[in-house]
VOSE-332594 format. One record per atom (N, C-alpha, C, O): residue in three letters; x, z, y. Coordinates in steps of 0.05 Angstrom, whole numbers, plus 5000, padded with zeros to 4 digits. Layout:
AlaXZY/...
***
This chain:
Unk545860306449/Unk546260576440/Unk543760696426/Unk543560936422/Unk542060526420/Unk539660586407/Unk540060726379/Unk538360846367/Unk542060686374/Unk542160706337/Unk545060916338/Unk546560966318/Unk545360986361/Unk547361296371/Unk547161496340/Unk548861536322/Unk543261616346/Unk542661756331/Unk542561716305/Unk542361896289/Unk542561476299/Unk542961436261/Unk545861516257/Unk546461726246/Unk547761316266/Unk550761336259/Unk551661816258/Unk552461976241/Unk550561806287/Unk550462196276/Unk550162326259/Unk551462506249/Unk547462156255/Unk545362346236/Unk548162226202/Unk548862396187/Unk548662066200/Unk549461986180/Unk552862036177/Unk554161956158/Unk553862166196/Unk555662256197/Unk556462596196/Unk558562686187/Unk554062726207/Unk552962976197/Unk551963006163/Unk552563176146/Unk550562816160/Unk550762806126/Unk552462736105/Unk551862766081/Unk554462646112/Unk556962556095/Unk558362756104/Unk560062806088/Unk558462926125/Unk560063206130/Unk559963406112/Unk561563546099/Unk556263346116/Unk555063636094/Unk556063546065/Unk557963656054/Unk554763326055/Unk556263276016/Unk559663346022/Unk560763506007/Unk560863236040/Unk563563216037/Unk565263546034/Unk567363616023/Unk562963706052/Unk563864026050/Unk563864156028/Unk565664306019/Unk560964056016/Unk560264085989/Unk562064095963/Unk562164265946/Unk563063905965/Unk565463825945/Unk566663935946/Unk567464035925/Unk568064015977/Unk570464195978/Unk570264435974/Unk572264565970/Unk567964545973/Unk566664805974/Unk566164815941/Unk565965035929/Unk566164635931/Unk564364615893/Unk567064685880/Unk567664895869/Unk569164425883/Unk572364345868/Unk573464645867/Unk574064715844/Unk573864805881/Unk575965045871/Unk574265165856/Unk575165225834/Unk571365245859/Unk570265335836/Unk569965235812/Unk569665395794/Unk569964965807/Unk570264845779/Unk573464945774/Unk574065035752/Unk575764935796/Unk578165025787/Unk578165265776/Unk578665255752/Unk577765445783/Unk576865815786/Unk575565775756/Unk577165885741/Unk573465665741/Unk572565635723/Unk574265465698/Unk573665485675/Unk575665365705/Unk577665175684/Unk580365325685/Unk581765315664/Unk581365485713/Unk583765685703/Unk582965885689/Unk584766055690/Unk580366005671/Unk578666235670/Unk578666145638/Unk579266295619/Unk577965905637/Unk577765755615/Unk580065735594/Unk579665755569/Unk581965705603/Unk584765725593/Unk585466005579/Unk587366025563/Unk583866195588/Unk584866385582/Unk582866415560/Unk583666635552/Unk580966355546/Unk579366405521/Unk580666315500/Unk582766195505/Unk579866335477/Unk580466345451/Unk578966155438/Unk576566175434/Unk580465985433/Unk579765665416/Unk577565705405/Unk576965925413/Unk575765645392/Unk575065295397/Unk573965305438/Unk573665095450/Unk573565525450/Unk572165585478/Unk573965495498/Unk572865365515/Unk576065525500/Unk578965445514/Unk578365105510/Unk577765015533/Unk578264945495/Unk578564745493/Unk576264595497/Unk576664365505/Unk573564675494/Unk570064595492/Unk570164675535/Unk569764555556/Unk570664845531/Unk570764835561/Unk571964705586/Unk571064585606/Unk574664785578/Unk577464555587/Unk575364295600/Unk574564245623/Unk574764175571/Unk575063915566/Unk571563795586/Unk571363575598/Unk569464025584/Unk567563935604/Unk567663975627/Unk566163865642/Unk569764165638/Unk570564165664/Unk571763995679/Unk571063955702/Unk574163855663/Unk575063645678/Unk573463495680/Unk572863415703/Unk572063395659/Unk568963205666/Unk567563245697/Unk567863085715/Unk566363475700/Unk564263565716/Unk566563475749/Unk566163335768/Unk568963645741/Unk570663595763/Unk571063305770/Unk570463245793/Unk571863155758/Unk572862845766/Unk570462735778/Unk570462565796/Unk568262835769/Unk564162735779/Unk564362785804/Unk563962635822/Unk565163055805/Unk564663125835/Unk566363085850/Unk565763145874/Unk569762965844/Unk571162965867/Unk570462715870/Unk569762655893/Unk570262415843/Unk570462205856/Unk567362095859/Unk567261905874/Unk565562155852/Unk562862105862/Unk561462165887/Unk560062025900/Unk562362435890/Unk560962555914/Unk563662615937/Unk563762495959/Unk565162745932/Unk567062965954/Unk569062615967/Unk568962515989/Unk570362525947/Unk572262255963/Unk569562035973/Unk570261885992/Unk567762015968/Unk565861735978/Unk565461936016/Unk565961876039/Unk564462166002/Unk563262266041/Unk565862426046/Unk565562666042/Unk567962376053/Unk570662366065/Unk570462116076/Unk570562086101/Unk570261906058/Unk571561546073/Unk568861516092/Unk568861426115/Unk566961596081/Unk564061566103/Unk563461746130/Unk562561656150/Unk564362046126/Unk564762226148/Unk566362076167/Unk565462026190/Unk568862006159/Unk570861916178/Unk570161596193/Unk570561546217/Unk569161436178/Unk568561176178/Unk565961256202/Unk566661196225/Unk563261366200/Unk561361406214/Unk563261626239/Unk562561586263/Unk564461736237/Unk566561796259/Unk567761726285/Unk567761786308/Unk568861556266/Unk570361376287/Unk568161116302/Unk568860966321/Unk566361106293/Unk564461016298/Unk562661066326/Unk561360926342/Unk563361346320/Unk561661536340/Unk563561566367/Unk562961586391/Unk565461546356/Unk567861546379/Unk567961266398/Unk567861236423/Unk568261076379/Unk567760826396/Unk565760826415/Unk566160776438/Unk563160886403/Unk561260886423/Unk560861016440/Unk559060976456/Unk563061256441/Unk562761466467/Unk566061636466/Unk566861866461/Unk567261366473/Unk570561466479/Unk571161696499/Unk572961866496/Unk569561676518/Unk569861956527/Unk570362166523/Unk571562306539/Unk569362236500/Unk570462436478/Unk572462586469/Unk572762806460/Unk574562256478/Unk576962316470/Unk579162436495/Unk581562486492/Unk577662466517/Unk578562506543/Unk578662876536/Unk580363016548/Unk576462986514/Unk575563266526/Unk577963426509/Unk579163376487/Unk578063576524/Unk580763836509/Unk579063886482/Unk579963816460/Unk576264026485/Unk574464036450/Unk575263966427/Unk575964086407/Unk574963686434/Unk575263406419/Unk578063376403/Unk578363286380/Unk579763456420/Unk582563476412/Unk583163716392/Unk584963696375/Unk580964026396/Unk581864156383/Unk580264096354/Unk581164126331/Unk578664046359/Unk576763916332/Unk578663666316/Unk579863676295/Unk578463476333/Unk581263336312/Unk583663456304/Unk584863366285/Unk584563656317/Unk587163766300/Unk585763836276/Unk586363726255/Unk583564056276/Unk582164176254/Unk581463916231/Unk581963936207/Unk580763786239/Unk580263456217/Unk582963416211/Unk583663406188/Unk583963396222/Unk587463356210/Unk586863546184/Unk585863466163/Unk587763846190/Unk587964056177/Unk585664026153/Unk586064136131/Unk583663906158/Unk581963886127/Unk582163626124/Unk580063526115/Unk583763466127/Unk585063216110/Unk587463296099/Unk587763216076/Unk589163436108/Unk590963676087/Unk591063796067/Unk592563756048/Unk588763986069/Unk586864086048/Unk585563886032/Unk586463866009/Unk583763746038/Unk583563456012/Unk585363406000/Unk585263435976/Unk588263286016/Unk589963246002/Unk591363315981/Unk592463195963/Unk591063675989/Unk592363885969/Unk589863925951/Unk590363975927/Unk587563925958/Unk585563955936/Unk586163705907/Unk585963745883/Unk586863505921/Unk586563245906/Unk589663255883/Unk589963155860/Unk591863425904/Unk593963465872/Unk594163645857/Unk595863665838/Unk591763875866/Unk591364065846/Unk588764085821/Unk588264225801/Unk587463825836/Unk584863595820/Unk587663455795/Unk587563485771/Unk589363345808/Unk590863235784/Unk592063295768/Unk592563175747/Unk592863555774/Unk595363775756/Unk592963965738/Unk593564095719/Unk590763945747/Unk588064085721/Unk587363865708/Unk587263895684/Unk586863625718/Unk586363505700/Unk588263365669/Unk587463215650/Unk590763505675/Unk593163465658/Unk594063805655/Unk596363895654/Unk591563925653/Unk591564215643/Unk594464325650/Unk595964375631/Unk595664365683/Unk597364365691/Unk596164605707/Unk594864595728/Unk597164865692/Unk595565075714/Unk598265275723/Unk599965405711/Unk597565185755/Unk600065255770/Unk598065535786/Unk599565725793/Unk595065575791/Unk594465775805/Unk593265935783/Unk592465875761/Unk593666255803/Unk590966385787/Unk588666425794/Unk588366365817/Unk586566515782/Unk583966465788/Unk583766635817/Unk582966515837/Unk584366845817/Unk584666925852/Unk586366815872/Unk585666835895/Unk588266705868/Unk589866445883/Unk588266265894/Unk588166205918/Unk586866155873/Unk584265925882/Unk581666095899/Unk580165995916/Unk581666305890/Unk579366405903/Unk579666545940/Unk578066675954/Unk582366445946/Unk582866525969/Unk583166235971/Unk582166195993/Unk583766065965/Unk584465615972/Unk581865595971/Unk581365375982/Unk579065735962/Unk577165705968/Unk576465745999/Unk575865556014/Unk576466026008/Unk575966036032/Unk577365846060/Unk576065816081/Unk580065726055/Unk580965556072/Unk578765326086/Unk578665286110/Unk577265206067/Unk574565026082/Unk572665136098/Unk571864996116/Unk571665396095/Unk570765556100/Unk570965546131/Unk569365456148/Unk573965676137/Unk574865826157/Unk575065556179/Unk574965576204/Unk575165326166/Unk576465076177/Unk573064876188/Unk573064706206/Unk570764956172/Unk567764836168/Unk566665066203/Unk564964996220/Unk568465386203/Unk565965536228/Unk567565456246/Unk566465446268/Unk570465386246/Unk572565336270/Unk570764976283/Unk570364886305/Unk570364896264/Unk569664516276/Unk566564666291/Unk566264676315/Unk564664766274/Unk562164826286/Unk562264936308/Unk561164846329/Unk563765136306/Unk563365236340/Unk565165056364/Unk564865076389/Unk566764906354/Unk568664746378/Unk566164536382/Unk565564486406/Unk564764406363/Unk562164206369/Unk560264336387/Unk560064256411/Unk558964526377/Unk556764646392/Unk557464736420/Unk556164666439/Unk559564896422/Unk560365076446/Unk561364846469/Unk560864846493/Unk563164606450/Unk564864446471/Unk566964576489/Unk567364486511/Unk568464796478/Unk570064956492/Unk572465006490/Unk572665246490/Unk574764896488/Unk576964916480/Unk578865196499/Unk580965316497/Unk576365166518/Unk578865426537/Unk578065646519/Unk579865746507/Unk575565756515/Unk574465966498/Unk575165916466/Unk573765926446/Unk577865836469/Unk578965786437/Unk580266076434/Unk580766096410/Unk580766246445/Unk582266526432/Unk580066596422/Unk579766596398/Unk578466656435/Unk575666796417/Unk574866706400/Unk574066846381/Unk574866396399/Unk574366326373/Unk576666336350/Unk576066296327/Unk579666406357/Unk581466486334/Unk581066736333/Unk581466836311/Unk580466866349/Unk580667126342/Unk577567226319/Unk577667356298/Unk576067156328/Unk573367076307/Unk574567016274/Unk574367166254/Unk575766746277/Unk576966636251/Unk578666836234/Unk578466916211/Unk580266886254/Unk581767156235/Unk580567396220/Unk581267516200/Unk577667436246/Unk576267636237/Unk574167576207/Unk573367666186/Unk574067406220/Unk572467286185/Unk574067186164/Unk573167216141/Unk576367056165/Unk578467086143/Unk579067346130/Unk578967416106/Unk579767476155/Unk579167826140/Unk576667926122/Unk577067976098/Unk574467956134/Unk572267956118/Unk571967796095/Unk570667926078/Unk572967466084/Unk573367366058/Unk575167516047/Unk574667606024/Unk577767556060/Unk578967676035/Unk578867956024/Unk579868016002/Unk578068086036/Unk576468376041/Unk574168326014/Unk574668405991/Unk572168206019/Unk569868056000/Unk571068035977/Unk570268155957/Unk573367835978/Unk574167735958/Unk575167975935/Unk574067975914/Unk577868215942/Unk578168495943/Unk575968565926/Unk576268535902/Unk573868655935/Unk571868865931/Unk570568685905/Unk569868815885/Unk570168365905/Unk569068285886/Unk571068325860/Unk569968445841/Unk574068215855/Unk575468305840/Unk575668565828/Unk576268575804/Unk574968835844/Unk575368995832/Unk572469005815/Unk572569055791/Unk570168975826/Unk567968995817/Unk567868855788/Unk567168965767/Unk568768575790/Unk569068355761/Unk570768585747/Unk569568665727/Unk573468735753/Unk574968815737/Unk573069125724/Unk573769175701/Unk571969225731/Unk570469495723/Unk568769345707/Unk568769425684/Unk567069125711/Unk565069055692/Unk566168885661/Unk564768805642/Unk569068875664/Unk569868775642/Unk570868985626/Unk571668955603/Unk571069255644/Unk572569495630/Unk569769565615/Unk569869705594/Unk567869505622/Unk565569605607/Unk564669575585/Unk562669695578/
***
């Protein structure tokens, strides 16, 4: 169990790039549904480096530390199955379920932009933004705390800060919308 702490440490870092991505992708979305809406030659000069930048970062960075998060994972599990005994553990893997969901849906709305297939609007995405978010403080505190009985407080928390994103989110829209009236 000497090498416990590498497989962690390296599973905590493929967490962090892998959040990253998920956290980056709707904003390149948010910026390529935004894009669409300009006036040629900009609509198309833009378009066309976005999907670039996007395909970099889903298949370079965001899908490699997904297969490595989970891979150094299960890893971690083998070596201390016990884990799998704790109520925590259970609610933390549902939550990993739920952001293998979200990948999934990130990954066919990665394909439907990249075939300039725009099904959201830019505030649509900017609320599919906060979903990782809400899903990144729910895993942290079930890790740190180890507490699955003190899970109301922690939904009730979640809701409270879902509120505050979209609240944020609210106040920033109207703010974008006055500075364009300007």
């Amino acid at each position: 169990m000497e090498y416990y702490n590498y497989i962690k440490a390296l599973h905590l870092i493929f967490v962090i790039t892998w959040f990253a991505g998920l956290f980056y992708i709707p904003r390149l979305f948010i910026y390529h549904i935004e894009a669409t809406e300009k006036p040629e030659p900009a609509k198309t000069i833009l378009s066309d480096q976005l999907k670039i930048m996007t395909r970099r970062l889903w298949f370079i960075i965001t899908w490699p530390s997904a297969i490595l998060a989970t891979l150094f994972a299960v890893w971690l599990l083998i070596l201390v199955p016990g884990w799998l005994e704790m109520p925590w553990m259970h609610v933390k893997l549902a939550f990993v379920l739920l952001l293998f969901a979200y990948h999934g849906k990130s990954h066919h709305i990665f394909k439907q932009m990249q075939q300039d297939n725009i099904t959201w609007t830019s505030n649509q995405m900017r609320l599919w933004n906060e979903v990782s978010t809400l899903i990144l403080f729910a895993v942290i505190f079930l890790v740190i705390l180890r507490d699955a009985l003190n899970w109301i407080y922690g939904v009730i928390g979640i809701f409270l800060l879902a509120a505050m994103l979209m609240l944020g989110i609210k106040i920033y829209k109207g703010v974008r919308t006055k500075d364009q009236d300007i």
